[in-house]
N, C-alpha and C positions, 0 to 999 in steps of 0.2 A: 504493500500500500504506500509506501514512503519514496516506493523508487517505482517508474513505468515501467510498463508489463514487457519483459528482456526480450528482445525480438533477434533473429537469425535472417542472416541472407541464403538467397535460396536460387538456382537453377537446373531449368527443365528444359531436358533435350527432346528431340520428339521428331515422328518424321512428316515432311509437308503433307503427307497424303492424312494425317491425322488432325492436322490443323483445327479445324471446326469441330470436333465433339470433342478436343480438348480442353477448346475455350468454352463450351458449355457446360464443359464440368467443374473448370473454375470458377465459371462465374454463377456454377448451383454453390457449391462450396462455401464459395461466400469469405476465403481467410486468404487469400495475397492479396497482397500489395503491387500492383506492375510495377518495374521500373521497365526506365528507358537502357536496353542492352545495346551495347556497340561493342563489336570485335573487328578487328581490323580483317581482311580480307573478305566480310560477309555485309550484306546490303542492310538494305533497310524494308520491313518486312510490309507487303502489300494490304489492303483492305480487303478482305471476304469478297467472292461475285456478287455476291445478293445485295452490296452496301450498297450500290446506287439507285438499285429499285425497292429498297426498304428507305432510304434516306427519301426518294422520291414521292411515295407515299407518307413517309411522315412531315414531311410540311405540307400535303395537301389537309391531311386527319387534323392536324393543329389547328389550322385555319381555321377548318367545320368546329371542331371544338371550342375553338375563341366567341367564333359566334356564335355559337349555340348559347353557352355556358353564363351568356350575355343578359339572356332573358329569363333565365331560369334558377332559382336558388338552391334547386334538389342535384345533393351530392350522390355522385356512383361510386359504387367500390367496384374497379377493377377487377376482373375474369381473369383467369391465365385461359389462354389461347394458342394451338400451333402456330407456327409463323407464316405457314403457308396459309393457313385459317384465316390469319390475320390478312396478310397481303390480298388474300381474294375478297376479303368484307369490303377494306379499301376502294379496290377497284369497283365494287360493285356501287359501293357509296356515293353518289354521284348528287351532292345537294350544294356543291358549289355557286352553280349558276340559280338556282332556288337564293340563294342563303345571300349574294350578293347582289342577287337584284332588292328581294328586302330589304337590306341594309344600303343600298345606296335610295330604295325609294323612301325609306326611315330618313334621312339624313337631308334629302332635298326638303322634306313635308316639316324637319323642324327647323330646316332656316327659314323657311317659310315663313312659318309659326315667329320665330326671332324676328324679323321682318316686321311683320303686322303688331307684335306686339310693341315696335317703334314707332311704326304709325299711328295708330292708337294711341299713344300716348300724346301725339302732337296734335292728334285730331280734335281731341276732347279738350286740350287747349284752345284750338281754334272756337270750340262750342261756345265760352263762355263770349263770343261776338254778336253770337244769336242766330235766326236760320241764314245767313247769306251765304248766297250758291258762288264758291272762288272759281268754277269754270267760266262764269260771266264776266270777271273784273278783269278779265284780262282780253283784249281787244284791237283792233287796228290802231286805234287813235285813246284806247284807257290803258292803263297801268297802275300796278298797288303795289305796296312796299307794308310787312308787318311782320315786327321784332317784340320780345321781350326785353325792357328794360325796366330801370326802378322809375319811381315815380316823378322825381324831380326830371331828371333826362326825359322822360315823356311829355312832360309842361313844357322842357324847351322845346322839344321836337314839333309839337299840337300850334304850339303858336306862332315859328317859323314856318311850317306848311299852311296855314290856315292865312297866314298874311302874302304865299303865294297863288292862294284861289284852289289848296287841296280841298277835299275831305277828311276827315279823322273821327276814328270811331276807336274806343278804350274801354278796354273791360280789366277788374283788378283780379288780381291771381293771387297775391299774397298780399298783406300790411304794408309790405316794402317795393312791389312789381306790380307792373299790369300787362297787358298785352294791346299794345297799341295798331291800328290798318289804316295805313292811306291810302287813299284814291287821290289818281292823279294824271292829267292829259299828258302822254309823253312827247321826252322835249320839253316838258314847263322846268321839269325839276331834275334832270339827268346830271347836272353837276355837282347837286348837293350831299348827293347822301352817301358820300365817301367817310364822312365822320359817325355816319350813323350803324355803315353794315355790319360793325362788329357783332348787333346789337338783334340781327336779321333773321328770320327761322324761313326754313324753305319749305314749303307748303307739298305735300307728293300731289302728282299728278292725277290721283288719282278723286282725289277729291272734290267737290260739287257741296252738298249742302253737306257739314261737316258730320250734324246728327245722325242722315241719311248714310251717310260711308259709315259711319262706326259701327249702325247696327250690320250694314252687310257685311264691311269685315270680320262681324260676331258670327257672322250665317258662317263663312267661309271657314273661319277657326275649329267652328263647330266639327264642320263636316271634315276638317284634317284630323282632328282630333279624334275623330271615328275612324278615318284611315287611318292610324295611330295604333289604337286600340284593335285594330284589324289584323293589323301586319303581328301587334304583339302575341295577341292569338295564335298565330301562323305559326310564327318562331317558337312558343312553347309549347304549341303542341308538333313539330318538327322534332324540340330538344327532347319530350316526354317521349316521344318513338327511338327517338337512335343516340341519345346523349350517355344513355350508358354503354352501347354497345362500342361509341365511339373510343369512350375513354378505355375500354378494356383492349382496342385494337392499337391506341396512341400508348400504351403502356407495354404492349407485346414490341409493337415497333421499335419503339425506344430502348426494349429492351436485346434487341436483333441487332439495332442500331450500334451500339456499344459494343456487341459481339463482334459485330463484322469493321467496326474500325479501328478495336484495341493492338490489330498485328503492327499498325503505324511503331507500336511501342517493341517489336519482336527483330532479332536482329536473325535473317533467314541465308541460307546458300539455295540452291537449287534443290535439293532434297530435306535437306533439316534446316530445323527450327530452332532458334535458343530465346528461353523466357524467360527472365532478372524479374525478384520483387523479393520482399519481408514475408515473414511469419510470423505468426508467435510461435518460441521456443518449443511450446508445450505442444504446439498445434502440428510437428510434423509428421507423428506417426497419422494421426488422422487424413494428411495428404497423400501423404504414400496410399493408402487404404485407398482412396477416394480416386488414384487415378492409377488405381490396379488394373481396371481395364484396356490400358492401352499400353504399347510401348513408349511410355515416357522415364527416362533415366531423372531422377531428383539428387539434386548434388546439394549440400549444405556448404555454402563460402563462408570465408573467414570475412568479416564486414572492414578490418584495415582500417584506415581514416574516415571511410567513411560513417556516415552518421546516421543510422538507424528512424523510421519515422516515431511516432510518441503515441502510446493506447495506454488511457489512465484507465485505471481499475481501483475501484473504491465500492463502498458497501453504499448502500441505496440511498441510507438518511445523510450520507456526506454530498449526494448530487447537487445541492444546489452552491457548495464551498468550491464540488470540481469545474458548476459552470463560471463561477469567478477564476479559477485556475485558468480557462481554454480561454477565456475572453482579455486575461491582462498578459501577455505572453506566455503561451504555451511551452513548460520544462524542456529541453532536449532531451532523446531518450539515454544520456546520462548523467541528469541531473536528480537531485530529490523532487518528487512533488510534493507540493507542501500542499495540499489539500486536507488531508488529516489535521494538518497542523494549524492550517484555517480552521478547521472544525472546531479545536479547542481552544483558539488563542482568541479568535474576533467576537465569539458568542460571550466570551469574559472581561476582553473590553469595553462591549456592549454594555456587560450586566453592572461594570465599573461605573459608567458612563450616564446610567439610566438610573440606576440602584435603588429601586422604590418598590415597595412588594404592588401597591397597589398598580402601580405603572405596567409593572411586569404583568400582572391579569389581563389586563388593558390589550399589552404588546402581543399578548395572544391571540385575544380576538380579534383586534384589528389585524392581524398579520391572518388569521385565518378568512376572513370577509376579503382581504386585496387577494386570497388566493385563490376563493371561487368568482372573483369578481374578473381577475387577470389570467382567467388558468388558460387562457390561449396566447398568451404573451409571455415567452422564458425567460424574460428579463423580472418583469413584476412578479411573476409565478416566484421565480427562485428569491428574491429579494422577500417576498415574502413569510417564505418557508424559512430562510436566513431570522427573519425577525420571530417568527413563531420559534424555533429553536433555543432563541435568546433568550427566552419570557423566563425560562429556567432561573440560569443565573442570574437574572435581575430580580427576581425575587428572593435568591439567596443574599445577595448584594442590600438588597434592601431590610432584612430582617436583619445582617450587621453593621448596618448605617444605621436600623433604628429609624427608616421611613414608611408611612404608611398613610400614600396620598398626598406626603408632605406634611405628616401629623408623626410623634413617638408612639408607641402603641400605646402607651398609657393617657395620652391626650385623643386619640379615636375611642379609647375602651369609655374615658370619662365621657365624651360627646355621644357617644351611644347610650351610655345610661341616663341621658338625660329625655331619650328616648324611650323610656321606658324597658331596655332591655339589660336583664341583669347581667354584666358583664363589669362593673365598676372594680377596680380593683385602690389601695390605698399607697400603693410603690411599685416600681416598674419592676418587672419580671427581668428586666436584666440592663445592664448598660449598651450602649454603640462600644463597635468595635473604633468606628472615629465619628466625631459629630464631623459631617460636610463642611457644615458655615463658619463653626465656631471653632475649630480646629485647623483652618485651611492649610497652614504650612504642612503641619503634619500629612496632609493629605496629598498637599503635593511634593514633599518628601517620600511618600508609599510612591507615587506613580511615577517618580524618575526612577526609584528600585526597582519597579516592573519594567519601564524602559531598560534601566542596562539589563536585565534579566532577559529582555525578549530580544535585543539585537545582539547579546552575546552568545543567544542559542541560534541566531542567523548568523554569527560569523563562526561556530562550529559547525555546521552544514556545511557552507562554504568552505571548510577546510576538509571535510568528508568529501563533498565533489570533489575537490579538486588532488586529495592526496594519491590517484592512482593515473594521473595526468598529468600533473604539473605541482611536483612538489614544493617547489618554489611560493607556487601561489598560495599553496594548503598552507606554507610556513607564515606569509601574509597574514592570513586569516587568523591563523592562532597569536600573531602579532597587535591585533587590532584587539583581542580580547583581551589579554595583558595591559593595553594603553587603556584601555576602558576602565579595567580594575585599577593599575596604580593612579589612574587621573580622578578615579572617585577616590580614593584615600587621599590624595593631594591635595583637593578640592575642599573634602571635609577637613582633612588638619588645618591647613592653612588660611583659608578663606572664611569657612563656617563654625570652626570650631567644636566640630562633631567627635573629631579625634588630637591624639595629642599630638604638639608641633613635631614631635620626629617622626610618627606614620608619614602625617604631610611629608614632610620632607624626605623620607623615604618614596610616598610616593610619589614626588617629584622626579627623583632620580630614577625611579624605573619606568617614568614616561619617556625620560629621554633615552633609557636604555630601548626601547619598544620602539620610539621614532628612527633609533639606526636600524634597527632591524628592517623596521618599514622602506629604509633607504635602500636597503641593500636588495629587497626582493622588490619593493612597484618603484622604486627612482625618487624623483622631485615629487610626482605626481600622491607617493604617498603620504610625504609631509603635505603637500598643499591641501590635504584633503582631513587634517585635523582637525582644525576649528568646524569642518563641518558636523564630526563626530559627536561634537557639545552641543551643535543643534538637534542633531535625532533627538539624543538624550534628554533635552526640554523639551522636545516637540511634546514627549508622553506626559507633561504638563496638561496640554488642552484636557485629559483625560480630568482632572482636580477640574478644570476653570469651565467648562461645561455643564458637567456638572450639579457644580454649584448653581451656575444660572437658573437651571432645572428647579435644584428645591427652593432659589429663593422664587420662581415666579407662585410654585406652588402653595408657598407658604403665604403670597399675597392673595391669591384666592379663596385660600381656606381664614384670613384675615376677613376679607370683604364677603365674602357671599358664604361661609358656611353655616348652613341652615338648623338655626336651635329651636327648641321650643317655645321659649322666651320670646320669642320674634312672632310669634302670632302667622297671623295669615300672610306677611311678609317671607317668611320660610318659605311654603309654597311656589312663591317668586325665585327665591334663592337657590333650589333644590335645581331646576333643571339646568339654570346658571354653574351651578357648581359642578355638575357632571358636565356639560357639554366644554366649558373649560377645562378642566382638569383633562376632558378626553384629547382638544386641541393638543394641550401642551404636554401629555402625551406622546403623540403622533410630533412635534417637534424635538421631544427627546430620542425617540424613534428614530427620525430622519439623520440629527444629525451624528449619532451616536455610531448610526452604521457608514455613516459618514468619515466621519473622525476612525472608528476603527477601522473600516475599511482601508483607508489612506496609511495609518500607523503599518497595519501589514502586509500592505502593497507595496507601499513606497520606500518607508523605513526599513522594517526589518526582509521583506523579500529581496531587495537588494542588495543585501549583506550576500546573497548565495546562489541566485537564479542570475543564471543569463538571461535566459529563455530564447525564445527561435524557433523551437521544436515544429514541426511539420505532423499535423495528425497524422495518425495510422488510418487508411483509407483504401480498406479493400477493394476487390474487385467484385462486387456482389451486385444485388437485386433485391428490391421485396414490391410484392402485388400490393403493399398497403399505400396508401396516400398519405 
C-alpha cells in the first residue's frame, strides 16, 4: 500500500498469421500495458484490414448517435455484439439523410423563430404610435424618419422639424425615452439628420399597420413552433427505435477500432510480430495461461532505466485520499505513495483544525448531503467523503479542546438544564487538554511540534526513495532532518528560552554541522533553501490561528443568539438563528480546514519526498459499461 503495485516488462513474440486473435485476447484480458516497441532492423507494424471499414462506419454511427442522443434523455446500456454483426447493423442503418434533413430543417425554423422574435420586439415598439400603416409613409414625394431617444433630444428634434413644415408624432416608452416619427417631403430635410441617426431604428419591411404584423407574426411562430414540436417527435421517436441498438454497435466499433489500430504500437518483420508493455508482477502466470492458445513466446525484461507506468492499490475507504494522490502528481512507480499517509495525516489536521465535537456531527452530515447531492461529480463526491471521514477526529479533537458548539461541556450540560433536562452537573467532568483562546501560545507551540513531526516523516521517505538510487540524495534527506532537530533546540535555547543556553548553543553548532552536509550533497542550492525550512515549520501555525477564529466566531453566536428560557418567546426567534449559524460556520470551518490541511500535505510535507511524474498504468482493455 505505501509503495505502487511492482510492475514487470514484458514481451511477446508471435507469428503475423496470429496477429488478430492475439490482440483479442489481450484486449479480453484486460492486464498490459502496450508500449511502443522498436528494434532496429524491423518496421513498424501495420493497422488490421478491417480498420478502414470499421473506422469508416464508426464516424458514420457517431454522427446518428450525436443526433439522436440530442432529443432524447433515455440512457442504453451497451450489447456486446460480433463485429461482423456490428459492421452489417451499420451499413444497414441508413438515417443519415433522415436525421440531417431534420436537423438542418430544426435549425432554419429556429432562426426563424430568433428573427421574429426581433421583430416583434421593435414592432410592439412601433405600436405604442397607434394604428398607422408605415407601408404608406413612404412615397414618391413623403418620407419618415423615427428613433428612440430620451426626452429632452426629442423636444429639440419636434421643434426643429416642426419649424421646417414636418410632422411629429411621440409616444413615451419609458420616464426617460419616447419614441418619436417624422413625416417629411423629401429634399425638405435630407441635410439635417446626420446628428440625429444615431438615435434611428429601422422599421422591417415587413410591416404595415404594426398591431396587424405582430399578430401575424404570432400566427407564423405559432405554426413553426408546431413544426418544432413535429420534427421533435420525429427525432424521439427515431432515437426510441434505434438509439440503443446504435450505441451497442458504436461500442462494438470502437471497440474493433482499437483492435485493429493498436499494431501502429507493434514492431513487425514479414512473419513475426514483437509486442512491448507492463504487467503486474503478480499478473504473469495468468498471461501465460491466457495466451496458451497460440504460439506466442512471453519473455519477462529487465525494465533498466527505464520507468515503469504507476497502479495504486489501496483498500476502498482510502479512495477518495488516492483520488487526491492521481490529481496532485501522480508517484512514479518508484516512489512511496502516500495515500495511506493522506488517510491519516489530513483527517487529523482537519480534526486539529475544526476541533468541536458539535462541529464534527455537523461535518458529517453535511459531508454526507454534498455526497448524494454531488455523487456524479468525483471531485465533490470524494471531497466529501474526505470531510465525512474527518467528523471522526474532530470530535475526538473537540472532547480534548473541551468544545461543544463552542460551549465547555459543562456550560451546554448547564444550558440544557435550564431546559428542563436533567443533565446539570456542579464541576466539569474533566479539564481541556488546551483551552484554544486562552492558551494560544501553547497551542501554537503543539502545532509547530506536529509541523517538525510531519515534515521530518517527509524527509524520511525521501530518504527511503531515494537510498537505492541515489544515495547521495537519501544522505540529503537524513541531513535536512538533523537541521530541523538541532535548529528547534537552537531556536528554543537561545531565542525562547525553552531550553538551557548550551542545548541552544549546541544546537546551533549542529545546524551548521547539517548545512555542510547539505553542501556537500545539493550545493548552494541546499543552503539557499534554509530559511525556507523555518517557513514550512510556521506554516503548521495557520493550524493554532484558524482555528481559533472558528471558536471565537462560535463563541459570538452562542453570546448573541443562544436561546434560554429566560428569553421568552424571543428564544423561539433565536433557536433557528443559532442553528442555521452555527451550521454556516461550520461549513466554513469545513472549507477551510480541508483547505489549510490539504495544502500542509500537498505542498509542505509531500515535497519533502514525491517527485511525482508517474504515468498511470493503462491497460489494454474494454468494458460494455458506460
Amino acid at each position: 500500500m505505501l509503495k505502487p503495485v511492482k510492475m514487470e516488462k514484458v514481451r511477446l513474440l508471435l507469428p503475423k498469421s496470429q496477429l488478430e486473435e492475439v490482440i483479442a485476447a489481450l484486449h479480453d484480458l484486460g492486464m498490459v500495458e502496450i508500449a511502443t516497441a522498436e528494434y532496429a532492423g524491423l518496421g513498424q507494424g501495420k493497422p488490421l484490414e478491417k480498420y478502414d471499414a470499421v473506422a469508416e462506419q464508426l464516424i458514420r454511427i457517431r454522427a446518428i448517435k450525436r443526433a439522436l442522443a440530442g432529443e432524447t434523455p433515455v440512457k442504453a446500456q451497451p450489447q456486446p455484439m460480433k463485429i461482423g454483426e456490428a459492421l452489417e447493423k451499420a451499413r444497414k442503418l441508413t438515417l443519415e439523410r433522415e436525421l440531417e434533413a431534420l436537423t438542418t430543417e430544426k435549425e432554419k425554423l429556429r432562426t426563424r423563430l430568433a428573427l421574429q422574435t426581433e421583430q416583434l420586439r421593435q414592432i410592439r415598439l412601433l405600436e405604442r404610435l397607434g394604428n398607422i400603416d408605415f407601408s404608406k409613409l413612404r412615397t414618391k414625394s413623403l418620407d419618415y424618419w423615427i428613433g428612440r431617444v430620451n426626452k429632452k433630444t426629442g423636444a429639440e428634434i419636434e421643434e426643429e422639424m416642426r419649424l421646417q413644415g414636418a410632422t411629429v408624432l411621440h409616444a413615451p416608452i419609458n420616464e426617460q425615452e419616447e419614441l418619436l416619427l417624422v413625416m417629411y417631403r423629401k429634399g425638405m430635410l435630407e441635410e439635417g439628420w446626420g446628428k440625429w441617426n444615431s438615435h434611428r431604428i429601422e422599421v422591417p419591411a415587413i410591416v404595415t399597420v404594426p398591431a396587424a404584423t405582430s399578430r401575424k407574426i404570432e400566427e407564423e411562430r405559432e405554426e413553426i413552433t408546431h413544426m418544432l414540436q413535429e420534427i421533435a417527435q420525429r427525432m424521439g421517436a427515431l432515437a426510441q427505435q434505434h438509439y440503443a441498438a446504435v450505441v451497442s454497435i458504436e461500442k462494438t466499433l470502437t471497440l474493433e477500432a482499437d483492435r485493429a489500430q493498436i499494431p501502429f504500437r507493434f514492431a513487425a518483420s514479414p512473419r513475426m510480430i514483437v509486442i512491448e508493455g507492463w504487467i503486474r508482477v503478480h499478473e504473469e502466470d495468468r498471461l501465460r495461461k491466457g495466451l496458451d492458445g497460440w504460439n506466442v513466446d512471453v519473455q519477462i525484461l529487465p525494465a533498466g532505466k527505464e520507468l515503469p507506468p504507476t497502479d495504486l492499490e489501496n483498500p476502498e475507504n482510502a479512495s477518495p485520499f488516492q483520488f487526491i494522490t492521481e490529481r496532485f502528481s501522480l508517484p512514479n512507480a518508484r516512489e512511496i505513495d502516500p495515500t495511506m499517509i493522506y488517510f491519516i495525516t489530513l483527517p487529523l489536521l482537519y480534526g486539529m483544525i475544526v476541533g468541536d465535537v458539535g462541529y464534527g456531527i455537523l461535518s458529517y452530515f453535511i459531508a454526507g448531503w454534498i455526497m448524494r447531492k454531488f455523487r456524479n461529480s468525483p471531485t465533490m463526491y470524494n471531497v466529501g467523503n474526505i470531510w465525512r471521514i474527518s467528523a471522526l477526529p474532530t470530535v475526538i479533537f473537540g472532547i480534548l479542546f473541551d468544545e461543544w458548539f463552542g460551549m465547555g461541556h459543562l456550560h451546554l450540560l448547564e444550558t440544557l438544564a435550564q431546559w428542563g433536562l436533567p443533565v446539570a452537573l456542579h464541576a466539569p467532568l474533566y479539564l481541556p487538554f488546551v483551552h484554544r483562546v486562552h492558551e494560544l501560545t501553547a497551542l501554537i507551540g503543539l502545532t509547530v511540534i506536529i509541523g517538525l513531526l510531519h515534515l521530518g516523516l517527509g524527509f524520511l521517505l525521501g530518504a527511503i526513495n531515494e537510498w537505492h538510487h541515489n544515495k547521495k540524495h537519501a544522505i540529503a534527506k537524513l541531513a535536512w532532518i538533523w537541521v530541523e532537530t538541532m535548529g528547534t533546540l537552537a531556536a528554543g535555547g537561545l531565542l525562547l528560552g525553552m531550553f538551557s543556553p548550551e542545548i541552544g548553543t549546541a544546537g546551533a553548532i549542529g545546524v551548521i554541522m547539517g548545512a555542510v552536509v547539505l553542501f556537500l550533497t545539493e550545493g548552494i542550492v541546499g543552503i539557499l533553501e534554509l530559511p525556507g525550512l523555518a517557513g514550512n515549520v510556521l506554516s503548521y501555525a495557520r493550524i493554532a490561528a484558524i482555528g481559533v477564529v472558528g471558536v471565537a466566531l462560535a463563541e459570538i453566536i452562542n453570546e448573541v443568539f443562544l436561546p434560554l428560557p429566560s428569553q421568552g418567546l424571543l428564544a423561539l426567534l433565536f433557536f433557528p438563528l443559532f442553528v442555521v449559524l452555527h451550521t454556516v460556520n461550520a461549513f466554513i470551518a469545513m472549507f477551510e480546514s480541508l483547505i489549510q490541511g490539504g495544502r500542509l500535505n500537498i505542498i509542505e510535507f509531500r515535497s519533502k519526498f514525491l517527485t511525482g511524474g508517474g504515468k498511470p498504468f493503462e491497460p489494454f482493455s474494454y468494458s460494455y459499461t458506460e
